[in-house]
OpenMM code with the backbone's topology and positions (N, CA, C; nanometers):
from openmm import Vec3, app, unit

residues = "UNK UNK UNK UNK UNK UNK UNK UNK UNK UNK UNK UNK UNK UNK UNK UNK UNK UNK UNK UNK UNK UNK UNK UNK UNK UNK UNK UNK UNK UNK UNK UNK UNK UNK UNK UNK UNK UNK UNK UNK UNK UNK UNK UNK UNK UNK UNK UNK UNK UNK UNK UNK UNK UNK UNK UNK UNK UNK UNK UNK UNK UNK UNK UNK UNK UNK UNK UNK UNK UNK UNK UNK UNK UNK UNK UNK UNK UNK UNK UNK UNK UNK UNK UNK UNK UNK UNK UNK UNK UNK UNK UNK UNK UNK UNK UNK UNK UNK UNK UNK UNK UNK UNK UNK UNK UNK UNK UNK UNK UNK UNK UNK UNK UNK UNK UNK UNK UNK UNK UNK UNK UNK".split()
positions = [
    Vec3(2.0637, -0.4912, -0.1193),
    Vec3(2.0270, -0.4645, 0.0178),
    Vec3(1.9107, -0.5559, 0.0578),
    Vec3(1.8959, -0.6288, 0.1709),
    Vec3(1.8229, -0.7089, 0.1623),
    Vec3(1.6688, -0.6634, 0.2438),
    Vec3(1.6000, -0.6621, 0.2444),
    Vec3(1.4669, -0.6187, 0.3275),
    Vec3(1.3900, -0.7646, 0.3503),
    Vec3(1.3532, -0.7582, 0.5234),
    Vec3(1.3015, -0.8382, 0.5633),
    Vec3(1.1994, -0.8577, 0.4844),
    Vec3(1.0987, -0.8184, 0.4635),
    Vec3(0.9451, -0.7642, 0.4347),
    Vec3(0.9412, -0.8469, 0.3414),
    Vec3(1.0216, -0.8223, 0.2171),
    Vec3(1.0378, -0.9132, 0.0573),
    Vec3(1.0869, -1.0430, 0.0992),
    Vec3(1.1761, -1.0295, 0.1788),
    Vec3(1.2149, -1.2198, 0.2231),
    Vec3(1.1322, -1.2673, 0.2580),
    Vec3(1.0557, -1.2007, 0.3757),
    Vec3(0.9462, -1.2883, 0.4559),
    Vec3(0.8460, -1.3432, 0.3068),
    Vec3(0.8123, -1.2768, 0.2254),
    Vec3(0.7173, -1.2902, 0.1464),
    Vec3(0.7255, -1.3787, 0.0412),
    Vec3(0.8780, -1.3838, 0.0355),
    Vec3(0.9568, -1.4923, -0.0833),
    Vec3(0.9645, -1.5799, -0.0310),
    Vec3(0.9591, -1.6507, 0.1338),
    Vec3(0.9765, -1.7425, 0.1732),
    Vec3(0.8068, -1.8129, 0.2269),
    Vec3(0.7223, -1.7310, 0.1672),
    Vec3(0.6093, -1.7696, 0.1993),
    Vec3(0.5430, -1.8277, 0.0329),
    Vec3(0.5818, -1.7602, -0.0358),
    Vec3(0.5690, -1.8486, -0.2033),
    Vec3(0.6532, -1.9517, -0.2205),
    Vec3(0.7784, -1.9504, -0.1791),
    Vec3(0.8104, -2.0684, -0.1903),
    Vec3(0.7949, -2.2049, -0.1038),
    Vec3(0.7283, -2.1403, -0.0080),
    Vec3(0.6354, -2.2219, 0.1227),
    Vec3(0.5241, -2.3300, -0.0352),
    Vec3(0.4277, -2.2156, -0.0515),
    Vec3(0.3219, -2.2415, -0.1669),
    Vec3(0.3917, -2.3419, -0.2649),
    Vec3(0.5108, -2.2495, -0.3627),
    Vec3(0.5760, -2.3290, -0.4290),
    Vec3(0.6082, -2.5302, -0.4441),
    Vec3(0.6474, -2.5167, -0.3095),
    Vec3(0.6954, -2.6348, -0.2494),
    Vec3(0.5635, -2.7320, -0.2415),
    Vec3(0.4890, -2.6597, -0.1661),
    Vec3(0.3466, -2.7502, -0.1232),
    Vec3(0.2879, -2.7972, -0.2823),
    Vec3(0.2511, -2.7086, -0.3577),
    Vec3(0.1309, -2.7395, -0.4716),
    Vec3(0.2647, -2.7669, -0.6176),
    Vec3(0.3581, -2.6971, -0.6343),
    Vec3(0.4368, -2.7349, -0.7392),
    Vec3(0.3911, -2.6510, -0.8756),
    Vec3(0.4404, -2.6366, -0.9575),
    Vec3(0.4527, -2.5601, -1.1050),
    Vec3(0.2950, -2.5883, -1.2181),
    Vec3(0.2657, -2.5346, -1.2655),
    Vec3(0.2107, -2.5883, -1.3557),
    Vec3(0.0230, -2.4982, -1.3668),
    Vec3(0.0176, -2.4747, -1.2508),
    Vec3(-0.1618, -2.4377, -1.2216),
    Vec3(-0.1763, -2.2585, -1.2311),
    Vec3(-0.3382, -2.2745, -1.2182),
    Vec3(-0.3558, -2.1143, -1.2684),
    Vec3(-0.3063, -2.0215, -1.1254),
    Vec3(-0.2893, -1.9126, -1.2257),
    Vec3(-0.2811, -1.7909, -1.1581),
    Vec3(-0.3454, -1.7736, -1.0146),
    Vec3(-0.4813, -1.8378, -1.0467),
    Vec3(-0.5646, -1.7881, -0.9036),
    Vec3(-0.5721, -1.8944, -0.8085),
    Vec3(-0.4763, -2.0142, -0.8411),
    Vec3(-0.4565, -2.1317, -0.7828),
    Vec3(-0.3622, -2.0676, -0.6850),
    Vec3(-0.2497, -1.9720, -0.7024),
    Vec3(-0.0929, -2.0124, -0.6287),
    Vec3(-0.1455, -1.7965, -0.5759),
    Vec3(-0.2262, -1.7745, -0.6236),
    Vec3(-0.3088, -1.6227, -0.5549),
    Vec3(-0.3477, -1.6887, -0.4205),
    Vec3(-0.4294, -1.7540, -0.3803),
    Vec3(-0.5295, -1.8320, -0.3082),
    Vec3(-0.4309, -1.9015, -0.1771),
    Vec3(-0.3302, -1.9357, -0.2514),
    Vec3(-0.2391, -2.0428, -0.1467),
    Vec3(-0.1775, -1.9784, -0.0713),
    Vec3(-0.1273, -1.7977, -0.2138),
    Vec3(0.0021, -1.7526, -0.0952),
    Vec3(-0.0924, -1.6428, -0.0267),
    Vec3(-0.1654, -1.5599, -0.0619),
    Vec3(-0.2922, -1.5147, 0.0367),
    Vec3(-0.3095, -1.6315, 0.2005),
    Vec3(-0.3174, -1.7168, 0.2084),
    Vec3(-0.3208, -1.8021, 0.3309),
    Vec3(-0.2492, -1.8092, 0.3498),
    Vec3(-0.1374, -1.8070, 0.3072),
    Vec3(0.0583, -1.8477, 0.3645),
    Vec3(0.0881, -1.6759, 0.4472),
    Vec3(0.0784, -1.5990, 0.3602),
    Vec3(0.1103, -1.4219, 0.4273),
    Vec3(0.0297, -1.4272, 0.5310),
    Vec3(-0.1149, -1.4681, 0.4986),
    Vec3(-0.2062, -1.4106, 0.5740),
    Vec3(-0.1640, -1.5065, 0.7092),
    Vec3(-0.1393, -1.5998, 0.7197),
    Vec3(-0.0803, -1.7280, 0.8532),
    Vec3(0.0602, -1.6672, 0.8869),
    Vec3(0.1501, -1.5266, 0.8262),
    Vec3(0.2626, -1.5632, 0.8534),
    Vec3(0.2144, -1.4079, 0.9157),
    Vec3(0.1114, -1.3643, 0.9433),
    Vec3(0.1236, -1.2521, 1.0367),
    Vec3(0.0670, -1.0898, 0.9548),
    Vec3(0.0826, -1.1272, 0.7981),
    Vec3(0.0895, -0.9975, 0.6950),
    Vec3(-0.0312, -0.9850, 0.6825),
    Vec3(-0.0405, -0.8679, 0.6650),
    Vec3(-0.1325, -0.7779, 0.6212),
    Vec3(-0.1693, -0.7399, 0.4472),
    Vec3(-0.2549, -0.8199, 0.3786),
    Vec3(-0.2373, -0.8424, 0.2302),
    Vec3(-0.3573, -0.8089, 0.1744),
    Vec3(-0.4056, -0.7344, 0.0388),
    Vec3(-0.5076, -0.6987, 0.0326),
    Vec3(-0.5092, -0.8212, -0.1330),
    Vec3(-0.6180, -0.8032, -0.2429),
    Vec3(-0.5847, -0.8848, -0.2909),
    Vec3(-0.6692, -0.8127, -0.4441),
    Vec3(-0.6298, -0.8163, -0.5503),
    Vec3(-0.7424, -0.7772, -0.6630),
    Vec3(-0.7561, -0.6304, -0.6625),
    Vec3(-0.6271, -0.5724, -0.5761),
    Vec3(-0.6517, -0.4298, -0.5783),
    Vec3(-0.6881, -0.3154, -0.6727),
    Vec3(-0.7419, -0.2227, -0.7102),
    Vec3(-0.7937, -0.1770, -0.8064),
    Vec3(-0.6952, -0.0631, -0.7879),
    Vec3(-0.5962, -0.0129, -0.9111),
    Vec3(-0.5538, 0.1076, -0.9755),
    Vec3(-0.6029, 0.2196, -1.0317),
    Vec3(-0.6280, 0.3010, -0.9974),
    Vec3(-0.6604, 0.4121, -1.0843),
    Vec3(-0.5919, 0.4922, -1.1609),
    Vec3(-0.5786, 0.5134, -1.2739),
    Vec3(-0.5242, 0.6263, -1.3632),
    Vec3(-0.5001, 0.7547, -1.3414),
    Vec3(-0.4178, 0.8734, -1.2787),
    Vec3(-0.4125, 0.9795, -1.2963),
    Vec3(-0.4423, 1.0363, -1.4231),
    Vec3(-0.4689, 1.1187, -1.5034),
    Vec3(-0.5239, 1.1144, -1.6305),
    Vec3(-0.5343, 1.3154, -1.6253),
    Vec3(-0.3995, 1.3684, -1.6478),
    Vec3(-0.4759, 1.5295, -1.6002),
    Vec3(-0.5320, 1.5565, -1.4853),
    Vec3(-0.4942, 1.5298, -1.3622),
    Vec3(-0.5875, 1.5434, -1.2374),
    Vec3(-0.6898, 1.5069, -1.2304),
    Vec3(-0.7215, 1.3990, -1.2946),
    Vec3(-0.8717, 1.2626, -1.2984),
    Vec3(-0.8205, 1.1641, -1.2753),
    Vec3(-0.8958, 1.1140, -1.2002),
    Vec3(-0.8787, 0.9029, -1.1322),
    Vec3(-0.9344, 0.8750, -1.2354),
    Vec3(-0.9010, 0.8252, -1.3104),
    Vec3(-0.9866, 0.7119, -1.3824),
    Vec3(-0.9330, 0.5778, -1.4127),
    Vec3(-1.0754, 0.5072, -1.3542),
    Vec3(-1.0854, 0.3530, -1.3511),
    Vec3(-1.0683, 0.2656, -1.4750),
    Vec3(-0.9417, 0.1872, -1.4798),
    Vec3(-0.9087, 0.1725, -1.6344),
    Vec3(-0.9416, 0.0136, -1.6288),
    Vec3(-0.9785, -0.0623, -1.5424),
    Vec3(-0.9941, -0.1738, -1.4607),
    Vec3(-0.8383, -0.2357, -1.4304),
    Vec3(-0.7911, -0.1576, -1.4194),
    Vec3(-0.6350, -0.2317, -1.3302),
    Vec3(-0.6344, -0.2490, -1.1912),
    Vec3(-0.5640, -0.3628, -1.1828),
    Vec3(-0.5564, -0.4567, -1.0741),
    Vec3(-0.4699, -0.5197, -1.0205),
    Vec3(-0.3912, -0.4645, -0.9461),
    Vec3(-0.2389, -0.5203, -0.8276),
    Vec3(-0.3160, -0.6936, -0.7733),
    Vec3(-0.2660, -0.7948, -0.8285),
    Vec3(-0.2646, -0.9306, -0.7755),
    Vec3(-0.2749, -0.8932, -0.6357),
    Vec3(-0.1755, -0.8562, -0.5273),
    Vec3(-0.1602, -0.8290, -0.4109),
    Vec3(-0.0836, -0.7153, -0.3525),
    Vec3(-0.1087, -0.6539, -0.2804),
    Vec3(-0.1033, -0.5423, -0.1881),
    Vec3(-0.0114, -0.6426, -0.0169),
    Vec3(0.1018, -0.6043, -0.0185),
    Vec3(0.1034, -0.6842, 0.1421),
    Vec3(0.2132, -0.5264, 0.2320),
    Vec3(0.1478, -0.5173, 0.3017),
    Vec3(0.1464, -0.4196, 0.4342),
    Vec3(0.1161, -0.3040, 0.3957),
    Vec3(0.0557, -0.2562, 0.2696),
    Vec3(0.0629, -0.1306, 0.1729),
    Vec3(0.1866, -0.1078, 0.1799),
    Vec3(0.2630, -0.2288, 0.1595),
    Vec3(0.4243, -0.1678, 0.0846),
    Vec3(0.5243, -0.2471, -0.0375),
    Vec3(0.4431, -0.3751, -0.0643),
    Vec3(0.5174, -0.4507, -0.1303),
    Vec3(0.3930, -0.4694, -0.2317),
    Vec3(0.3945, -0.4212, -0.3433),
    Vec3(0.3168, -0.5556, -0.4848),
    Vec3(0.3678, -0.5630, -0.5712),
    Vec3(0.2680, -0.6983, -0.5506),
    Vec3(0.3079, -0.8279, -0.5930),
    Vec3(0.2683, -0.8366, -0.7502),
    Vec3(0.3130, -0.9101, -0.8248),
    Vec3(0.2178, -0.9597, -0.9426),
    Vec3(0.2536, -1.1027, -0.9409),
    Vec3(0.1775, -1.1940, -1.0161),
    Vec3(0.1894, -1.3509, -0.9586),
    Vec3(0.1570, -1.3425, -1.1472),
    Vec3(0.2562, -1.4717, -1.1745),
    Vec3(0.2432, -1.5184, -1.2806),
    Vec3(0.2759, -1.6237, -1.3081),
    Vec3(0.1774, -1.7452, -1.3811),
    Vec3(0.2206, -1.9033, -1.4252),
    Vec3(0.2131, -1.9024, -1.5609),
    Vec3(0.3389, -1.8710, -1.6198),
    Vec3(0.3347, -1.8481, -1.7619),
    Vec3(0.4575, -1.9377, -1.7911),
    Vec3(0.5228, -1.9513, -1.9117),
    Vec3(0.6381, -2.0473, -1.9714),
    Vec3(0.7484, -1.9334, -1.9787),
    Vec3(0.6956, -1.8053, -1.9943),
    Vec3(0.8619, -1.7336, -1.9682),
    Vec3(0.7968, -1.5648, -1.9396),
    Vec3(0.8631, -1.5390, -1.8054),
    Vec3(0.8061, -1.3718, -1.8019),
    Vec3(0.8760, -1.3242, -1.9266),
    Vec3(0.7948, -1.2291, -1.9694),
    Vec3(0.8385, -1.0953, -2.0874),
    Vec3(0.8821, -0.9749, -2.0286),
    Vec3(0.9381, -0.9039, -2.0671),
    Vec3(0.9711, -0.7533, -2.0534),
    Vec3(0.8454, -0.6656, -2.0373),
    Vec3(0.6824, -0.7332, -2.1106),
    Vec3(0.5907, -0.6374, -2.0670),
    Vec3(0.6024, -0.7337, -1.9341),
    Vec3(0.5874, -0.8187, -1.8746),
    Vec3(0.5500, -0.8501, -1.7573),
    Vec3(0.5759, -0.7635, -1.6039),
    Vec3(0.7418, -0.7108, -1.6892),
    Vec3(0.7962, -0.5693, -1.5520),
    Vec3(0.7613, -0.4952, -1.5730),
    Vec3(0.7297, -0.4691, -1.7007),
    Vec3(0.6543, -0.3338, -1.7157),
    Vec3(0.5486, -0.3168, -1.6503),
    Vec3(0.4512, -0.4012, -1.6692),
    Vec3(0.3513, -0.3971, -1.6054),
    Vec3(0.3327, -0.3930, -1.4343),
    Vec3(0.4337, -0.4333, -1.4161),
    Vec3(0.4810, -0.4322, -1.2564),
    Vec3(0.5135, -0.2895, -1.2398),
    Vec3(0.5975, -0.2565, -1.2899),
    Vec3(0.6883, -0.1194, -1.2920),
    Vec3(0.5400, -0.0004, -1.3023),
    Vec3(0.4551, -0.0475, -1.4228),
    Vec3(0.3533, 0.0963, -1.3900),
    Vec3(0.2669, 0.1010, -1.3014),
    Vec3(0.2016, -0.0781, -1.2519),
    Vec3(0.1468, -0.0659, -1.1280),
    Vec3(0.2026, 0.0170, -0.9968),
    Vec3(0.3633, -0.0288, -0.9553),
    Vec3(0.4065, 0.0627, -0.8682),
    Vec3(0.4299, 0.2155, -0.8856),
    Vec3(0.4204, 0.2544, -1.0145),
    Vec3(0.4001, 0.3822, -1.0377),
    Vec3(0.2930, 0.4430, -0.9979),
    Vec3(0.1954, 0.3743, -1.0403),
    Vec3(0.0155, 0.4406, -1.0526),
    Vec3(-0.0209, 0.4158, -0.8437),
    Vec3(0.0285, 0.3384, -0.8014),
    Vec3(-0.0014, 0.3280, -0.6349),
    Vec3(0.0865, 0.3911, -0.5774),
    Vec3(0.2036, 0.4136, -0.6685),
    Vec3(0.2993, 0.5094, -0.5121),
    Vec3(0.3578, 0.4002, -0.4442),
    Vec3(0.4060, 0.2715, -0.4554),
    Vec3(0.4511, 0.1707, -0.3757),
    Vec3(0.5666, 0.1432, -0.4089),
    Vec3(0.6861, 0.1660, -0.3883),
    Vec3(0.8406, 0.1771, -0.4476),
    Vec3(0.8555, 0.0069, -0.4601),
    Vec3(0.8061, -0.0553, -0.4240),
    Vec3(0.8772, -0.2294, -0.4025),
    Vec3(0.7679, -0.3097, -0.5017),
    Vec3(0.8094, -0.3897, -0.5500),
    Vec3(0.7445, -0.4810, -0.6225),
    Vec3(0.8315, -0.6078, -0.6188),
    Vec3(0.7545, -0.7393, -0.6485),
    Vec3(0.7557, -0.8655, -0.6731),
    Vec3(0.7179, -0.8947, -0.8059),
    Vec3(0.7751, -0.9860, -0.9316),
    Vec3(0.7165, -1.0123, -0.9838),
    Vec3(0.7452, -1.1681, -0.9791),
    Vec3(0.6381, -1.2653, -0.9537),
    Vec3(0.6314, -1.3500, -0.9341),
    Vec3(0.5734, -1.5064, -1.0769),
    Vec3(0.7121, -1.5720, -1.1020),
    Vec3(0.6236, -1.6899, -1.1766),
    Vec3(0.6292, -1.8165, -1.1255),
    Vec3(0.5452, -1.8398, -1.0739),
    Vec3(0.4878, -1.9490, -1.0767),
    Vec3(0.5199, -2.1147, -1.1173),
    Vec3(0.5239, -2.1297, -1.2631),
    Vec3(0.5411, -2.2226, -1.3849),
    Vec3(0.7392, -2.2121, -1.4144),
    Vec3(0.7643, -2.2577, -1.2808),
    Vec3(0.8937, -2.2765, -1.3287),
    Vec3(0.9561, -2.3981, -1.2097),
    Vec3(1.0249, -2.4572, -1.2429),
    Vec3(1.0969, -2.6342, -1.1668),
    Vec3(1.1281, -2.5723, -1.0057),
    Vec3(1.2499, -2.4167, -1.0148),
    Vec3(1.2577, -2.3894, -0.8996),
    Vec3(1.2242, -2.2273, -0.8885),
    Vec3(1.1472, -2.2216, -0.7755),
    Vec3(1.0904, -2.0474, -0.7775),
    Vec3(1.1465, -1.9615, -0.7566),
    Vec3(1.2915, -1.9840, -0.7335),
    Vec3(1.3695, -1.8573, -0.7170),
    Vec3(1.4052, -1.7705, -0.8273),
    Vec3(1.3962, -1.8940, -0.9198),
    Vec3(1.4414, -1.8694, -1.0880),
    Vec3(1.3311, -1.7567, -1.1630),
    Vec3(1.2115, -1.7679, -1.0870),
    Vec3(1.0610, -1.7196, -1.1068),
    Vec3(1.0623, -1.6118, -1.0236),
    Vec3(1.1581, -1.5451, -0.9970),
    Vec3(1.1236, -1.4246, -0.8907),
    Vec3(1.2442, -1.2998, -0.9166),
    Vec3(1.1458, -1.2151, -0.9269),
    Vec3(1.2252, -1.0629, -0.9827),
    Vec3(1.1856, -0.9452, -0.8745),
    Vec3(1.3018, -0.8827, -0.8220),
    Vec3(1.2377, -0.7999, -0.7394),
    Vec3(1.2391, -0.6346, -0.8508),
    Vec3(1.1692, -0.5419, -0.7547),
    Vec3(1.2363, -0.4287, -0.8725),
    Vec3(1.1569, -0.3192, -0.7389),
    Vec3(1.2581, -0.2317, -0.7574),
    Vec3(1.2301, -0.0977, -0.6738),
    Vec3(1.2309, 0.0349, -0.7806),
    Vec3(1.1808, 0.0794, -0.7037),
    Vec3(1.1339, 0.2393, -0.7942),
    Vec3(1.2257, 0.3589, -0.7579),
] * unit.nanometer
topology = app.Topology()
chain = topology.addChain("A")
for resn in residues:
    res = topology.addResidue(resn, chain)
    for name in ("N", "CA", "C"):
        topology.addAtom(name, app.Element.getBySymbol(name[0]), res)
């Protein structure tokens, strides 16, 4: 099923993609697509902090959503040589721990970025 929201957002990394190319850090292609969402109208928060339910306690475990865009889509951004299975995971419990059914997981470090892009709903 296709949702605008995730296209618009896939077509704004691969905006990034295109411009700067494969290879650079994490907070290089954070930085680019933060200005690409943020120019394409979205609403994106960035370094978001997770909290732990823990027994009816928040606790601050220092986790951190890459990006937040409309409080409905996150993101995780990754320039690595091959996502892993923890990599969705880690996606998968972020959208658990925020309540945000949609996620991106995003790499970076690959020739073409479509190849680098996993969606996953909850």
């Amino acid at each position: 099923m296709k949702d605008p929201l995730t296209d618009k957002i896939i077509g704004c990394a691969i905006e990034v993609h295109k411009t700067i190319g494969p290879g650079l850090l994490e907070s290089a292609y954070e930085a680019c697509l933060l200005k690409e969402l943020s120019d394409a109208g979205l609403g994106v928060l960035t370094q978001v902090p997770i909290k732990v339910d823990y027994k009816g306690t928040k606790i601050d475990c220092a986790f951190r959503a890459d990006m937040i865009v409309e409080d409905k889509v996150l993101i995780e951004l990754k320039s690595v040589n091959e996502v892993s299975p923890v990599h969705q995971a880690q996606l998968l419990t972020y959208m658990k721990l925020s309540g945000i059914n949609k996620g991106l997981l995003m790499n970076f470090n690959v020739a073409l970025l479509k190849d680098g892009i996993r969606r996953l709903v909850l």
